[in-house]
N, CA, C, O and CB atoms as a CASP TS submission, in Angstrom:
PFRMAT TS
TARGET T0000
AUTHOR 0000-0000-0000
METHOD Language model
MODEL 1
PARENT N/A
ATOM      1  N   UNK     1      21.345  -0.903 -28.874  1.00  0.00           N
ATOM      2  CA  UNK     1      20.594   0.111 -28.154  1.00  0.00           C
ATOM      3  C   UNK     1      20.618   1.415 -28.942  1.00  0.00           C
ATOM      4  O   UNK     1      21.660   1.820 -29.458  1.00  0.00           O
ATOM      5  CB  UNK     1      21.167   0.317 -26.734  1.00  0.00           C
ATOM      6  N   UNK     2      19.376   2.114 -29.037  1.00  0.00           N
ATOM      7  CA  UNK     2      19.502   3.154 -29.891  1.00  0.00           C
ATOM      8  C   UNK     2      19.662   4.296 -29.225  1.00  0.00           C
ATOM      9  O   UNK     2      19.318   4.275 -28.043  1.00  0.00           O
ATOM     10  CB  UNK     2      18.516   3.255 -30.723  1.00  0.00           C
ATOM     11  N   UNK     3      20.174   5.483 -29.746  1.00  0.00           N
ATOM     12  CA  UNK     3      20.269   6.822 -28.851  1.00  0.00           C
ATOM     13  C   UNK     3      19.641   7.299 -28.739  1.00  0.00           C
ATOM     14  O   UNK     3      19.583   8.153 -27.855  1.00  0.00           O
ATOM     15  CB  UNK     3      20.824   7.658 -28.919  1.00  0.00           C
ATOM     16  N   UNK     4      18.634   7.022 -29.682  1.00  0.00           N
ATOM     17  CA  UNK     4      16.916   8.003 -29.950  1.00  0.00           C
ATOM     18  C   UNK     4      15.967   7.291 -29.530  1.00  0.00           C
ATOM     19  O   UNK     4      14.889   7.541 -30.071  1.00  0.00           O
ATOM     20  CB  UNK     4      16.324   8.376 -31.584  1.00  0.00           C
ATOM     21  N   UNK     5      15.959   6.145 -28.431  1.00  0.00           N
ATOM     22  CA  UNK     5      14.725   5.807 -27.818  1.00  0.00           C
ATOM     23  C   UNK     5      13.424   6.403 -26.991  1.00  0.00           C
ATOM     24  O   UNK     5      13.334   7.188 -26.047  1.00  0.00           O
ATOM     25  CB  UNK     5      15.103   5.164 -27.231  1.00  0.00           C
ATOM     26  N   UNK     6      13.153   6.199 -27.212  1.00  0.00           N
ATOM     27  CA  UNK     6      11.768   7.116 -26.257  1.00  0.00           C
ATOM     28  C   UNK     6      11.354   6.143 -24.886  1.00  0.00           C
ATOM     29  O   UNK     6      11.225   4.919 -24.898  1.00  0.00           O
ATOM     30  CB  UNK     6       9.932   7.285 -27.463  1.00  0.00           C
ATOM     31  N   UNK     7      11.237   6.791 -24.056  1.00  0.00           N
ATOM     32  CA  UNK     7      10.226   6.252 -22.592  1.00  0.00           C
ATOM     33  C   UNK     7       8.988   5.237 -23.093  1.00  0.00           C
ATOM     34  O   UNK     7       7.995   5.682 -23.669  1.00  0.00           O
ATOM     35  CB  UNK     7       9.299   7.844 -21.698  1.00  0.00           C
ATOM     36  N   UNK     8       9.145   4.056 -22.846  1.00  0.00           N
ATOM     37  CA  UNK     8       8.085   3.234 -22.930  1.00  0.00           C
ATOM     38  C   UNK     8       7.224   2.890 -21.930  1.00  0.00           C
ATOM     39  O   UNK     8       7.482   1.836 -21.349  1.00  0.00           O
ATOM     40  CB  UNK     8       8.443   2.294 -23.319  1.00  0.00           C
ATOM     41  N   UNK     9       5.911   3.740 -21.449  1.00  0.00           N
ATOM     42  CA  UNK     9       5.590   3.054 -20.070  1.00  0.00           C
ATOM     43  C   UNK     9       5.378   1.678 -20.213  1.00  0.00           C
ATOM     44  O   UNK     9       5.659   1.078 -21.250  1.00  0.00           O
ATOM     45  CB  UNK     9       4.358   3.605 -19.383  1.00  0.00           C
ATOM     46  N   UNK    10       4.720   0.954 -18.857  1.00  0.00           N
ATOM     47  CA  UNK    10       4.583  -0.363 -19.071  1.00  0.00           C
ATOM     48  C   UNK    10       3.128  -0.530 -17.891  1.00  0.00           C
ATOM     49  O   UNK    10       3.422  -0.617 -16.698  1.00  0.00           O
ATOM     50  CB  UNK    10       6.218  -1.296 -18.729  1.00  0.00           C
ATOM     51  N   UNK    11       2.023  -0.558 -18.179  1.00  0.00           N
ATOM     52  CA  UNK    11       0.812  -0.432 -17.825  1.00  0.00           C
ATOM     53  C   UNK    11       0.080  -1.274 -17.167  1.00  0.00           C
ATOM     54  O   UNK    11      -1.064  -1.317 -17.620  1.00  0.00           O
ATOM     55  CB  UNK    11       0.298  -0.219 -18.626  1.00  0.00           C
ATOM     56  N   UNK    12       0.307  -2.123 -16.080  1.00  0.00           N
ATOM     57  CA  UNK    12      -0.309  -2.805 -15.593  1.00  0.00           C
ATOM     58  C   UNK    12      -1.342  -2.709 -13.976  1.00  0.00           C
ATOM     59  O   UNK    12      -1.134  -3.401 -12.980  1.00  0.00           O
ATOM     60  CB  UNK    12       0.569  -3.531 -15.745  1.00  0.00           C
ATOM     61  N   UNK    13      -2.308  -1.781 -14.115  1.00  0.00           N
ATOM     62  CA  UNK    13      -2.922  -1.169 -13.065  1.00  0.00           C
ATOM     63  C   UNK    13      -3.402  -2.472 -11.926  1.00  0.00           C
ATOM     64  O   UNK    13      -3.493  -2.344 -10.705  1.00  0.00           O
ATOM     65  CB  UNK    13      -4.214  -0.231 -13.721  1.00  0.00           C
ATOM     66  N   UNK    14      -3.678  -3.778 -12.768  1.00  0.00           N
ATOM     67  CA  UNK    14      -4.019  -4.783 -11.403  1.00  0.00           C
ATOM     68  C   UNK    14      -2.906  -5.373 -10.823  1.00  0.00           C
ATOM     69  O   UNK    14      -2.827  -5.719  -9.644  1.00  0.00           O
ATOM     70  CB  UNK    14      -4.943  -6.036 -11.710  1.00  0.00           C
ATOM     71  N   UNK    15      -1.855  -5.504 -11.863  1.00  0.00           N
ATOM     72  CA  UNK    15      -0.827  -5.837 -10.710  1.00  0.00           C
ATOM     73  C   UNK    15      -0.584  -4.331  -9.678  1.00  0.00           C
ATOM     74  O   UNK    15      -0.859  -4.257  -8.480  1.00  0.00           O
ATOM     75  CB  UNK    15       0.839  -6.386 -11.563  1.00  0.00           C
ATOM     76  N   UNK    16      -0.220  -3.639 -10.218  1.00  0.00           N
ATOM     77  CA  UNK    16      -0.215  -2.297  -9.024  1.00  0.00           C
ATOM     78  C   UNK    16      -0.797  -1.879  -8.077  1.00  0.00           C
ATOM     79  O   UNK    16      -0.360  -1.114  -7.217  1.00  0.00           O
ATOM     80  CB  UNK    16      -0.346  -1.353  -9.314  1.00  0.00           C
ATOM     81  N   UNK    17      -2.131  -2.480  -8.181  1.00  0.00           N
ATOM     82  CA  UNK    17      -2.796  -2.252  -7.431  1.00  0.00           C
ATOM     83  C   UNK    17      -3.236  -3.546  -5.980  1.00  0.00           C
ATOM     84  O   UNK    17      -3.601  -3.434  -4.810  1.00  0.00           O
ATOM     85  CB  UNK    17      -3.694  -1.793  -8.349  1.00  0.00           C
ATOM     86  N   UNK    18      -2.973  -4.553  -6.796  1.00  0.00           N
ATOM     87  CA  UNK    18      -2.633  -5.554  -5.877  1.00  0.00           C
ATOM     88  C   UNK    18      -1.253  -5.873  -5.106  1.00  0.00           C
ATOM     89  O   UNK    18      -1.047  -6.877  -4.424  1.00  0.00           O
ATOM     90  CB  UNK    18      -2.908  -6.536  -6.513  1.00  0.00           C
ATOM     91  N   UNK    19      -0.576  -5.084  -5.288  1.00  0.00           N
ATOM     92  CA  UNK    19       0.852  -4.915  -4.631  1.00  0.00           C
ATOM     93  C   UNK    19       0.422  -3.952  -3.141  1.00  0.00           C
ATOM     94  O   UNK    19       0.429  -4.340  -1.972  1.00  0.00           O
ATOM     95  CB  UNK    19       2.118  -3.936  -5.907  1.00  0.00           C
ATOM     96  N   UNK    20       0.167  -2.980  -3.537  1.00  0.00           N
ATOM     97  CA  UNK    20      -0.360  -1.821  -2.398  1.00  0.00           C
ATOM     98  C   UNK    20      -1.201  -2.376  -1.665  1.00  0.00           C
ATOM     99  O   UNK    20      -1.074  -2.225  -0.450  1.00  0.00           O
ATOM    100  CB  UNK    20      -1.068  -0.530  -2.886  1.00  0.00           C
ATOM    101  N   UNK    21      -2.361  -3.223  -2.215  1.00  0.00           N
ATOM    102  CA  UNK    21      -3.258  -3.903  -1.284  1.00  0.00           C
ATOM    103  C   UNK    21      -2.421  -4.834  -0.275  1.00  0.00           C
ATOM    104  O   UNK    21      -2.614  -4.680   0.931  1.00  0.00           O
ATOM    105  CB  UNK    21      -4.325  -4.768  -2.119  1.00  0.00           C
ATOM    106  N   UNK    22      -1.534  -5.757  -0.708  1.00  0.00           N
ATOM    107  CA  UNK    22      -0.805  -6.839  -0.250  1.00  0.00           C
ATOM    108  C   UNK    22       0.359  -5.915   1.330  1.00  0.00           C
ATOM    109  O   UNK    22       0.529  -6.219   2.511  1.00  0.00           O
ATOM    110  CB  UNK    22       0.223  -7.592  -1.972  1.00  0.00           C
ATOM    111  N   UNK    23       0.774  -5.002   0.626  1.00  0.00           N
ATOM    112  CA  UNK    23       1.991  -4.362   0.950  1.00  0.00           C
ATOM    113  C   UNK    23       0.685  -3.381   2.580  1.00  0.00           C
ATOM    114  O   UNK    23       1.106  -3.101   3.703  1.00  0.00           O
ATOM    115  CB  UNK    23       2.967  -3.127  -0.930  1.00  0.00           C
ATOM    116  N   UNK    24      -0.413  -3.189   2.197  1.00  0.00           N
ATOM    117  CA  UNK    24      -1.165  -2.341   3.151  1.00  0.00           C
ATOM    118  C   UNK    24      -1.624  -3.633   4.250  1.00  0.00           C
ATOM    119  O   UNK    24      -1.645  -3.320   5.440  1.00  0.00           O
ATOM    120  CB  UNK    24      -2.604  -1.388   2.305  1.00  0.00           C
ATOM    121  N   UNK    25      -1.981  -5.031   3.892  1.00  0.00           N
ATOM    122  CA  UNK    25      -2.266  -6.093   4.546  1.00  0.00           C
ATOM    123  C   UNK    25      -1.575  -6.279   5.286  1.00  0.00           C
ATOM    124  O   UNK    25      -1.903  -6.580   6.433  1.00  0.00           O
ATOM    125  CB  UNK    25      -2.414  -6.983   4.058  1.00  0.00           C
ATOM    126  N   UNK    26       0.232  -6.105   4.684  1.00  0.00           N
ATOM    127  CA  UNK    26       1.676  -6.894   5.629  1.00  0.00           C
ATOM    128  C   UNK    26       1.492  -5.584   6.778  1.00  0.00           C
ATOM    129  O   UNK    26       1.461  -6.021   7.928  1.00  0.00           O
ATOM    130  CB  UNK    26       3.845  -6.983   4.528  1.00  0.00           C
ATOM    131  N   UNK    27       1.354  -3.934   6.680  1.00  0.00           N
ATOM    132  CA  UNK    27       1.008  -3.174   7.603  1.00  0.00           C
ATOM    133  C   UNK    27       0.459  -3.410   8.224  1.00  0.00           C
ATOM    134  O   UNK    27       0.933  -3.813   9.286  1.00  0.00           O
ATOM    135  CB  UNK    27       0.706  -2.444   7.500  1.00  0.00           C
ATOM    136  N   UNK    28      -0.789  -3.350   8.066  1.00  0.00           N
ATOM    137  CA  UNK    28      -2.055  -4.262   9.169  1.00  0.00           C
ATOM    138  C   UNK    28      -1.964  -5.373  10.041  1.00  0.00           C
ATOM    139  O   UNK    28      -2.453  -5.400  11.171  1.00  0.00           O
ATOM    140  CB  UNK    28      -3.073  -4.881   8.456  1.00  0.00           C
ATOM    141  N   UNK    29      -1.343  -6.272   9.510  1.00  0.00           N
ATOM    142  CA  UNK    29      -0.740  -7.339  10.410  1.00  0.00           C
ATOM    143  C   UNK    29       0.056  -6.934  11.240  1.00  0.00           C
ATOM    144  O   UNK    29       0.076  -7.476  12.346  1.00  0.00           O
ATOM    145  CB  UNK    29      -0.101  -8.290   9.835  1.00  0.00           C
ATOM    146  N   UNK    30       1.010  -5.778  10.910  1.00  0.00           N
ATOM    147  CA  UNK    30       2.327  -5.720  11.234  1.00  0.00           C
ATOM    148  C   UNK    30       1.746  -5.098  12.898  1.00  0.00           C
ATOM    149  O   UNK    30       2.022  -5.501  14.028  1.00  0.00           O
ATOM    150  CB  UNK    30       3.452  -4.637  10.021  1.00  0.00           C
ATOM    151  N   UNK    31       0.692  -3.773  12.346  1.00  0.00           N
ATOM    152  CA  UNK    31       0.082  -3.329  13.791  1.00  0.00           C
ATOM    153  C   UNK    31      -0.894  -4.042  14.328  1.00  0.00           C
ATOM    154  O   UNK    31      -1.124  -3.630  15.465  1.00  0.00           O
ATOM    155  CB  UNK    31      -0.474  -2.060  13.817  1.00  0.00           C
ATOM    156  N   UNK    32      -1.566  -4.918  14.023  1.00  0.00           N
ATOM    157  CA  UNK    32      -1.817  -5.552  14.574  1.00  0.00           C
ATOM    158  C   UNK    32      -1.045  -6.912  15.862  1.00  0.00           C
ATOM    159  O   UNK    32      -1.574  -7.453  16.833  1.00  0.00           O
ATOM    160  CB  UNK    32      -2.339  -5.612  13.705  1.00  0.00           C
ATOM    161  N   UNK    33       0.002  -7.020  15.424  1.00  0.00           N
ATOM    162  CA  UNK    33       1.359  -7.577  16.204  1.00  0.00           C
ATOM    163  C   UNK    33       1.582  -7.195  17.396  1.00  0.00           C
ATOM    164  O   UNK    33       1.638  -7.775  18.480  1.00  0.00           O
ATOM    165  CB  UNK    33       2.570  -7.260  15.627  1.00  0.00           C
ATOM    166  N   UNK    34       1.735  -5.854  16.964  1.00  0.00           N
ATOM    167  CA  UNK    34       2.422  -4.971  17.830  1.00  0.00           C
ATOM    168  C   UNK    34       1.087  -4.309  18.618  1.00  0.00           C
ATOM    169  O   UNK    34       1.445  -3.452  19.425  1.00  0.00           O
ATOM    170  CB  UNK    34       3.462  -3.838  16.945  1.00  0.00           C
ATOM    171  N   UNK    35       0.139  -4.441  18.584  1.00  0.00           N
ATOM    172  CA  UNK    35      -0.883  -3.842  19.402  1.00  0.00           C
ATOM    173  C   UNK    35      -1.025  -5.055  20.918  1.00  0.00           C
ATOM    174  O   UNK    35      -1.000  -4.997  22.147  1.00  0.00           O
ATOM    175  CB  UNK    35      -2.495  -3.682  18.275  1.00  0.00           C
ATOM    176  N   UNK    36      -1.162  -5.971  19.935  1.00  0.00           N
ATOM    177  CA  UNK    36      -1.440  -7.030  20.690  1.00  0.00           C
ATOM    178  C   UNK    36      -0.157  -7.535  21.637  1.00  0.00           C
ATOM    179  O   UNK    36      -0.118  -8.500  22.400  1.00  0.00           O
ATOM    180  CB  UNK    36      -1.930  -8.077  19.733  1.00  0.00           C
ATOM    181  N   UNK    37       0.853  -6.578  21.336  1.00  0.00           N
ATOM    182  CA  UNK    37       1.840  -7.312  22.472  1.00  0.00           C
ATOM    183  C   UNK    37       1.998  -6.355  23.459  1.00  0.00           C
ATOM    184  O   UNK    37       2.935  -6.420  24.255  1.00  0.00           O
ATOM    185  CB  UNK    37       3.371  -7.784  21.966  1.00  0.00           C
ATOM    186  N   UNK    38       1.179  -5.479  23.484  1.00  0.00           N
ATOM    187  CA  UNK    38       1.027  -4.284  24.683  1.00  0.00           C
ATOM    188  C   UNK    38      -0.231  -4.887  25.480  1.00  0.00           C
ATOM    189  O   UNK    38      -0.676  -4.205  26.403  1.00  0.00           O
ATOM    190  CB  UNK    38       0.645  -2.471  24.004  1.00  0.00           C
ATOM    191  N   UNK    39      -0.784  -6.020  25.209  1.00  0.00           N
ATOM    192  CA  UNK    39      -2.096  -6.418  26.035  1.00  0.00           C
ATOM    193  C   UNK    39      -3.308  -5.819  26.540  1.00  0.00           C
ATOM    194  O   UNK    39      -3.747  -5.667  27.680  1.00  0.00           O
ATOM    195  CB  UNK    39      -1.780  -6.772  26.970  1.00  0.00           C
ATOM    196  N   UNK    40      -3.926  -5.384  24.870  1.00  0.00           N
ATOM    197  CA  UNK    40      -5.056  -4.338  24.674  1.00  0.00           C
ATOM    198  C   UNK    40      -6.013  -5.019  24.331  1.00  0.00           C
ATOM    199  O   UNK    40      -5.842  -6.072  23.716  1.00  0.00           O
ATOM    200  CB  UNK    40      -4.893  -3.259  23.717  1.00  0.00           C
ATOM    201  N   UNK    41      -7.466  -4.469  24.722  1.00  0.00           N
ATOM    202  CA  UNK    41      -8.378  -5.395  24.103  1.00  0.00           C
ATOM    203  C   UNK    41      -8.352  -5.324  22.534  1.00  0.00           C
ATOM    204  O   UNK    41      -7.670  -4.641  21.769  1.00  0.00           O
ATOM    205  CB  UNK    41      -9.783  -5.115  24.622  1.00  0.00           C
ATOM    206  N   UNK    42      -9.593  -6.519  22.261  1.00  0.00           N
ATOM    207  CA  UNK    42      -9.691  -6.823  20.815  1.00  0.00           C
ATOM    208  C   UNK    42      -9.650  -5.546  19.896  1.00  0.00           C
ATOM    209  O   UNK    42      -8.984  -5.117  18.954  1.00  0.00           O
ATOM    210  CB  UNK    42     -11.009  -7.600  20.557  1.00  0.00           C
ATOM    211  N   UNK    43     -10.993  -5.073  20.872  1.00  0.00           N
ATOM    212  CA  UNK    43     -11.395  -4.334  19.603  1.00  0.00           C
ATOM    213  C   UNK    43      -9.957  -2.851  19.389  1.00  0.00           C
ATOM    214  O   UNK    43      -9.942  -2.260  18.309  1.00  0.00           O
ATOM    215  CB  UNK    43     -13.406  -3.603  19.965  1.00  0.00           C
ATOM    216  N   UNK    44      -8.935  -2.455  20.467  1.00  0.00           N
ATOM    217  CA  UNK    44      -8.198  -1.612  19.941  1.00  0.00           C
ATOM    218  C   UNK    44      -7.559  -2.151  18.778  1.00  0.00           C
ATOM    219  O   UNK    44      -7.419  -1.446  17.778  1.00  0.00           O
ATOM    220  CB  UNK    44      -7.389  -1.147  20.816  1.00  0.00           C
ATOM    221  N   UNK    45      -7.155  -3.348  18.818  1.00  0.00           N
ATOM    222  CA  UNK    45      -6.514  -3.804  18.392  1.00  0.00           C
ATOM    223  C   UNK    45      -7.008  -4.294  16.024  1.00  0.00           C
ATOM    224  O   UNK    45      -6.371  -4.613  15.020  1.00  0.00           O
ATOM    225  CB  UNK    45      -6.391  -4.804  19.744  1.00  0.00           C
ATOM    226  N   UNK    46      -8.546  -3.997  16.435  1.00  0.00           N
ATOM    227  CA  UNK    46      -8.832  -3.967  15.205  1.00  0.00           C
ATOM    228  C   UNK    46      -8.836  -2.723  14.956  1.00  0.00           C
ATOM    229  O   UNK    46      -8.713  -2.577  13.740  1.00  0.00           O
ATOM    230  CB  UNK    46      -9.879  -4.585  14.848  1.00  0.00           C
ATOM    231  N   UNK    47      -8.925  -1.622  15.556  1.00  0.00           N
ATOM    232  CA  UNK    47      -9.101  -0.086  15.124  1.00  0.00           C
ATOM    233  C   UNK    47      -7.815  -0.122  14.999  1.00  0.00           C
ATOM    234  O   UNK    47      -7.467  -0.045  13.820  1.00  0.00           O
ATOM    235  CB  UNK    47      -9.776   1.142  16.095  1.00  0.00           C
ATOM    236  N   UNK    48      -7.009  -0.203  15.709  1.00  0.00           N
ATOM    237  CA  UNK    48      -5.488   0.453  15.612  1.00  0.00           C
ATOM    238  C   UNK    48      -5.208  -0.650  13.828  1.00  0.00           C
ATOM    239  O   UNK    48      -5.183  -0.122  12.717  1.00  0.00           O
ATOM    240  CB  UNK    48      -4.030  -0.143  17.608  1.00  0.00           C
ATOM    241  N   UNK    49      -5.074  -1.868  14.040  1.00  0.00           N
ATOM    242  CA  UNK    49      -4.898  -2.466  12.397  1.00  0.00           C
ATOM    243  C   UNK    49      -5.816  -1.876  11.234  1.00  0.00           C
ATOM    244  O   UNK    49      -5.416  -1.428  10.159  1.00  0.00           O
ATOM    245  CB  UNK    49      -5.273  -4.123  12.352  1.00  0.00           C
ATOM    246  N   UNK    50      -6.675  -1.939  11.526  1.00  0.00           N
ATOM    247  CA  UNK    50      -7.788  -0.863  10.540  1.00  0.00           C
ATOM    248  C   UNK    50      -7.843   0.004   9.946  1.00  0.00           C
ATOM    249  O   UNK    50      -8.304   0.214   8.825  1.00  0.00           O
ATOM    250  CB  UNK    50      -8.516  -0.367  10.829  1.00  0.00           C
ATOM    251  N   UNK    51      -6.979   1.088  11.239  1.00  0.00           N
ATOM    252  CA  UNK    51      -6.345   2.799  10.429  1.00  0.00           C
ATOM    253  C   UNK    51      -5.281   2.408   9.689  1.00  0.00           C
ATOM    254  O   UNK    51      -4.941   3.077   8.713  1.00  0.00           O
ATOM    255  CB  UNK    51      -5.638   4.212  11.575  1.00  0.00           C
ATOM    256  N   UNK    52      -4.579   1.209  10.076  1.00  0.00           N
ATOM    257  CA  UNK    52      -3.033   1.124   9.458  1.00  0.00           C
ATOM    258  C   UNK    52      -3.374   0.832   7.857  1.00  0.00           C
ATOM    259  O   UNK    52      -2.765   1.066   6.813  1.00  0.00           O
ATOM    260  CB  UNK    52      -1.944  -0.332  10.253  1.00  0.00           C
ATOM    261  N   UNK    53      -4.650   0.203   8.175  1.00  0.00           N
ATOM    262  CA  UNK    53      -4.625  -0.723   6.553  1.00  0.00           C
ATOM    263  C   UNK    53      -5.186   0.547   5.444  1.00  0.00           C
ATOM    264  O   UNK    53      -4.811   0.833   4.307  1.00  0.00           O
ATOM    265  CB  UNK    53      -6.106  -2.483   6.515  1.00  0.00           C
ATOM    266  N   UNK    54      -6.244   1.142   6.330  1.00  0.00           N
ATOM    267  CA  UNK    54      -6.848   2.407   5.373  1.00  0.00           C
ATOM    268  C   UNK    54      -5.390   3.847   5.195  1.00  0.00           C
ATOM    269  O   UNK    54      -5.329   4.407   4.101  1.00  0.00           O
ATOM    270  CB  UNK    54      -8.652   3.223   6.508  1.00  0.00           C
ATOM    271  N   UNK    55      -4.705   4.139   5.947  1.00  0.00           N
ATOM    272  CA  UNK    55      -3.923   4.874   5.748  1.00  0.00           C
ATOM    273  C   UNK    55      -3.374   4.311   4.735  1.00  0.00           C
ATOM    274  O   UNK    55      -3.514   4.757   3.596  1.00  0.00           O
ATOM    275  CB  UNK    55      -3.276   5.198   6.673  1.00  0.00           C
ATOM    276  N   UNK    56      -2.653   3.220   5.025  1.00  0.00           N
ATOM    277  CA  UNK    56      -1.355   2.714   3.876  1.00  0.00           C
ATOM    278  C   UNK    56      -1.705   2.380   2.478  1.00  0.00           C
ATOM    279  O   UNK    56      -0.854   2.317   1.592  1.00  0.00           O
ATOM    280  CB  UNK    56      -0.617   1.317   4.334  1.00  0.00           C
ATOM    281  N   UNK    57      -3.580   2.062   2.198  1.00  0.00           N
ATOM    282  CA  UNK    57      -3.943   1.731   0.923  1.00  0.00           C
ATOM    283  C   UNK    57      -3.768   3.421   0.685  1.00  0.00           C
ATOM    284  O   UNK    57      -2.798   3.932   0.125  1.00  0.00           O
ATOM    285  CB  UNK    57      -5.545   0.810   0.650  1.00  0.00           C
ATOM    286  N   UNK    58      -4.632   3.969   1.097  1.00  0.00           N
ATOM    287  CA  UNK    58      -4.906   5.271   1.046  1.00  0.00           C
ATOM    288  C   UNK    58      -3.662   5.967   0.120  1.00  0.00           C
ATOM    289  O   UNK    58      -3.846   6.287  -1.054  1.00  0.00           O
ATOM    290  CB  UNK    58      -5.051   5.819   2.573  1.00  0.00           C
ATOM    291  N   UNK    59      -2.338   6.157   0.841  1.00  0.00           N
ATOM    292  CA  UNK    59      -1.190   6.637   0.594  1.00  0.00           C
ATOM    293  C   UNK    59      -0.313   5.605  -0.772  1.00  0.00           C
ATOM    294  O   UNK    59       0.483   5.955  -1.644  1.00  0.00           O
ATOM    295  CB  UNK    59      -0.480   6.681   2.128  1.00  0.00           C
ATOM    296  N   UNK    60      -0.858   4.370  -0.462  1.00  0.00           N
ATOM    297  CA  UNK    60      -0.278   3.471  -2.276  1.00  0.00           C
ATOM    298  C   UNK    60      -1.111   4.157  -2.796  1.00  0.00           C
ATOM    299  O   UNK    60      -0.561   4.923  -3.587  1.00  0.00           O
ATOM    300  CB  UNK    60      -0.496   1.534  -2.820  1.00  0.00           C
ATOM    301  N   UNK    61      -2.415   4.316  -2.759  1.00  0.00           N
ATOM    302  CA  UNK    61      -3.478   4.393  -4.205  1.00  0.00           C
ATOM    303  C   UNK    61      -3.001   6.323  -4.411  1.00  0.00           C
ATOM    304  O   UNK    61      -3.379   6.661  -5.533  1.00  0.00           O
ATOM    305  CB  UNK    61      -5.957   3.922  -3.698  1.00  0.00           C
ATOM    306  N   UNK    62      -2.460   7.294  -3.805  1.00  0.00           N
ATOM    307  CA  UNK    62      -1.967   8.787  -4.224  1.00  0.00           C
ATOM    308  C   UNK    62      -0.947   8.566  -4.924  1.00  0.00           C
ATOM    309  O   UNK    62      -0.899   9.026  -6.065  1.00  0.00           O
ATOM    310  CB  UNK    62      -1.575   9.802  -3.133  1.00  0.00           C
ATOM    311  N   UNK    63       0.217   7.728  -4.345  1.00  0.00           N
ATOM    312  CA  UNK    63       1.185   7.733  -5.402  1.00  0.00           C
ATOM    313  C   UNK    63       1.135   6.918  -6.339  1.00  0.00           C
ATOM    314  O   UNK    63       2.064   7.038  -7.137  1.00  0.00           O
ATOM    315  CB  UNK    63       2.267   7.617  -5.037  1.00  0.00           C
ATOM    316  N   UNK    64       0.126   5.825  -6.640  1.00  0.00           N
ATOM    317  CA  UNK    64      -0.295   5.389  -7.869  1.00  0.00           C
ATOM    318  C   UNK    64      -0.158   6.489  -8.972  1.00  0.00           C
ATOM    319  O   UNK    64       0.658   6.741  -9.859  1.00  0.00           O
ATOM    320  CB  UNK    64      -1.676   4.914  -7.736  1.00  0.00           C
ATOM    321  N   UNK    65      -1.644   7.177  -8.392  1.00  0.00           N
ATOM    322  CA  UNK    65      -1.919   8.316  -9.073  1.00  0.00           C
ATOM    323  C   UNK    65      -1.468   9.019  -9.899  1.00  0.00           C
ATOM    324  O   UNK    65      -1.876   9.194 -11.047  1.00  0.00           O
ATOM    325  CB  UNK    65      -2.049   8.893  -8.601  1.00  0.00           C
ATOM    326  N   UNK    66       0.030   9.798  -9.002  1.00  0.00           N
ATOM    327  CA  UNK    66       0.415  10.999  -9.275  1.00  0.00           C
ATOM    328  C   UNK    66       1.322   9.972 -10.020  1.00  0.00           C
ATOM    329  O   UNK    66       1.511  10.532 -11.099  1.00  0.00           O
ATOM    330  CB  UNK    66       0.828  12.214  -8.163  1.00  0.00           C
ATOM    331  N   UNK    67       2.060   8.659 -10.056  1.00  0.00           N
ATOM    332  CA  UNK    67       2.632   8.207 -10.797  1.00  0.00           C
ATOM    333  C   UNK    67       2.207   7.998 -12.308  1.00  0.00           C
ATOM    334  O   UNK    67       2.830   8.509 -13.239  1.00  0.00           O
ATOM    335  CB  UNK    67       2.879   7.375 -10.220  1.00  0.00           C
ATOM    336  N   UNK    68       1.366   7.398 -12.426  1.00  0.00           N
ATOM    337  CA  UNK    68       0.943   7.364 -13.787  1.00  0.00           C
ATOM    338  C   UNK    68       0.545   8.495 -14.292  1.00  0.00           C
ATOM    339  O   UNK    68       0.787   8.624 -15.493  1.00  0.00           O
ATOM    340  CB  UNK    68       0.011   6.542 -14.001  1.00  0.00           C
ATOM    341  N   UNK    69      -0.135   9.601 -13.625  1.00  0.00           N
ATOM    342  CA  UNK    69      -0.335  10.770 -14.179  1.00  0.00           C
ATOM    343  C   UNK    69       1.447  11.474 -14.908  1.00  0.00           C
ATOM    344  O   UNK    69       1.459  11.936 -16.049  1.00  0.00           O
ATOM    345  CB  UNK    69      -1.141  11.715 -12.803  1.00  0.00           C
ATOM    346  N   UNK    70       2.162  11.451 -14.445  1.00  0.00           N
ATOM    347  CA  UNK    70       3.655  11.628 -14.916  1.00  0.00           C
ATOM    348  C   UNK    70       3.815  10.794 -16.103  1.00  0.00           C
ATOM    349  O   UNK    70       4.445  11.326 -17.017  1.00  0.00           O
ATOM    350  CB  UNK    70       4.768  11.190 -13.801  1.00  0.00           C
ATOM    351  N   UNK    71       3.355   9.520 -16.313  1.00  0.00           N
ATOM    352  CA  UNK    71       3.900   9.265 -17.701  1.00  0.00           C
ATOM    353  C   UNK    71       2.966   9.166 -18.898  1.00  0.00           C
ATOM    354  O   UNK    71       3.423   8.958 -20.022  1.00  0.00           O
ATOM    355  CB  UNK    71       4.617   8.037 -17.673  1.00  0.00           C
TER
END
């Protein structure tokens, strides 16, 4: 190991980006679960999973961002 190494990023934007998608899906399901065990109609139950899925991509794809912008 050398003492003078430098930071190597490691660049793979479709896996990253398919993680957040996956990781925003398991959300969506997750409220979707939980909507449906309060005994709401359908359609809350797709709005309430819907915001979950657009928030949570929403919030992976910023810190994508600001992540790779850092290296």
């Amino acid at each position: 190991m050398s003492t003078h190494s430098t930071h190597q990023a490691c660049h793979h934007p479709a896996r990253d980006i398919t993680i957040v998608a996956l990781v925003s899906g398991v959300v969506s399901l997750g409220t979707a679960v939980t909507t449906m065990a309060f005994d709401v109609s359908a359609l809350a139950t797709l709005t309430g999973s819907g915001g979950a899925f657009i928030a949570a991509i929403s919030a992976g794809m910023n810190v994508l961002n600001h992540v790779k912008r850092d290296v």
